[in-house]
C-alpha positions in Angstrom: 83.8 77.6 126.6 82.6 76.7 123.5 80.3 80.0 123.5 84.0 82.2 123.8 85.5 80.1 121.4 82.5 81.0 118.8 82.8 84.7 119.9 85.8 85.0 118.8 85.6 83.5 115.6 83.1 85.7 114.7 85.0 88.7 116.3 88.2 87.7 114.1 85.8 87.4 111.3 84.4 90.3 112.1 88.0 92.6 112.5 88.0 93.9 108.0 84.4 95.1 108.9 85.6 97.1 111.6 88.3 99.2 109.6 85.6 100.3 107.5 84.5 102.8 110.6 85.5 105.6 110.6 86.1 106.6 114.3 88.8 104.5 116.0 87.3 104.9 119.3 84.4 103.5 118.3 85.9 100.1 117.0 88.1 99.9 120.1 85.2 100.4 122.6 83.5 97.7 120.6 86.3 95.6 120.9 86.7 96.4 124.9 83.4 94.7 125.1 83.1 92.1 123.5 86.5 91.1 125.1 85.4 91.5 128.5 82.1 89.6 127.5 84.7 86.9 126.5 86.1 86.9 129.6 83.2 86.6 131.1 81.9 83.8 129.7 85.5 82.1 130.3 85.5 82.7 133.6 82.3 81.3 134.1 82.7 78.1 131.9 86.5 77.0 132.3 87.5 74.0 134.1 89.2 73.9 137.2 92.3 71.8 136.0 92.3 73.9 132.7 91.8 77.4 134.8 94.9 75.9 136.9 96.8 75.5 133.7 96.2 78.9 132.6 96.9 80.2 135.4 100.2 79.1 135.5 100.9 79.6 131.9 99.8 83.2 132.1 101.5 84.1 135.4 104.7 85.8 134.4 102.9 87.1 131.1 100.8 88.8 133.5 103.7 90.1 135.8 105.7 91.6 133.0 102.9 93.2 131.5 102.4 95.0 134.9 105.5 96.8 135.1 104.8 99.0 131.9 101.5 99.4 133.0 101.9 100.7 135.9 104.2 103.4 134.6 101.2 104.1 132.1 99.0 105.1 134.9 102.2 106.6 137.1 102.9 109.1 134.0 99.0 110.3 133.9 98.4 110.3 137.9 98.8 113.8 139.0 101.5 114.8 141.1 102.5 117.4 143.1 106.3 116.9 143.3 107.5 120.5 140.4 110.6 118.4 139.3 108.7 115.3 138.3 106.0 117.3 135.9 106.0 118.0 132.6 107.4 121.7 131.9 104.1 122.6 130.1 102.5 122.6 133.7 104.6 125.1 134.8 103.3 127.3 131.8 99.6 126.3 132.5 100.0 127.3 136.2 101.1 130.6 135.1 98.7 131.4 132.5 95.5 130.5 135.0 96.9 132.1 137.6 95.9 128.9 140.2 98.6 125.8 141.3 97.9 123.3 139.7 99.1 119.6 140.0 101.1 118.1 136.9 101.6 114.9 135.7 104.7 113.9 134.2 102.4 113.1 130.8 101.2 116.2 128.5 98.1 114.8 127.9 97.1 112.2 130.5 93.9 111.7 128.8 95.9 110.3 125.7 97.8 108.5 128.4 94.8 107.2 129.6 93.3 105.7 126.2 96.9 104.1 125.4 96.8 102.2 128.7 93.1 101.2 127.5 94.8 100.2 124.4 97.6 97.7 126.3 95.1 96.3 128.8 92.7 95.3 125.5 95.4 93.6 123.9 96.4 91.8 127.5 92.5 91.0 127.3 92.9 89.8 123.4 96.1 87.7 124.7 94.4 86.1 127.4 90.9 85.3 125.2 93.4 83.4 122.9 95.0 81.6 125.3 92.1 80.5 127.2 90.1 79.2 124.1 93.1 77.3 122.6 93.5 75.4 126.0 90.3 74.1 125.1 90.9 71.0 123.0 
């Protein structure tokens, strides 16, 4: 774990160099993977007795995090039920002339990239937790 540990030294060390770029997306899918390479090498180096631990530490930290989540990706799914969409579907439907299905979000694409956001700082959470186990 030692590995994860030192990646993420470097990547908190690394954080006032990445609000020098420009493009937010950029830093953000930077972040996404080097998180999930984290992960990655925690999952494959951890102990059983301190994977245990974790697991039990990060269970209902987990299970609340799920419920906004979940309405995240409910709000950008499409759906075809009229009085659960956004009004501005009703207008788009109109102007193109086809039906379309809603979603209850405006944009779900934005929708999209803020449950990105939430599920990269779940990630972030869990990295932390997992390396300070480590003693």
């Amino acid at each position: 774990m030692s590995v994860a540990f030192r990646l993420f030294i470097f990547l908190i060390g690394l954080s006032p160099l990445l609000l020098a770029i420009d493009n937010l997306l950029i830093v953000h899918g930077i972040l996404g993977a080097c998180v999930a390479l984290m992960i990655f090498m925690i999952v494959l180096s951890i102990p059983p007795r301190e994977a245990g631990f974790l697991s039990a530490l990060l269970r209902p930290i987990v299970l609340v995090a799920a419920v906004p989540a979940t309405w995240i990706l409910i709000q950008a799914l499409p759906t075809p039920i009229h009085s659960l969409q956004h009004p501005i579907w009703a207008s788009a439907q109109a102007a193109l002339g086809k039906p379309i299905f809603g979603s209850i979000s405006v944009n779900p694409g934005a929708t999209l990239i803020a449950f990105a956001y939430c599920m990269l700082a779940l990630g972030l959470f869990l990295v932390a937790s997992a390396v300070s186990i480590d003693r």
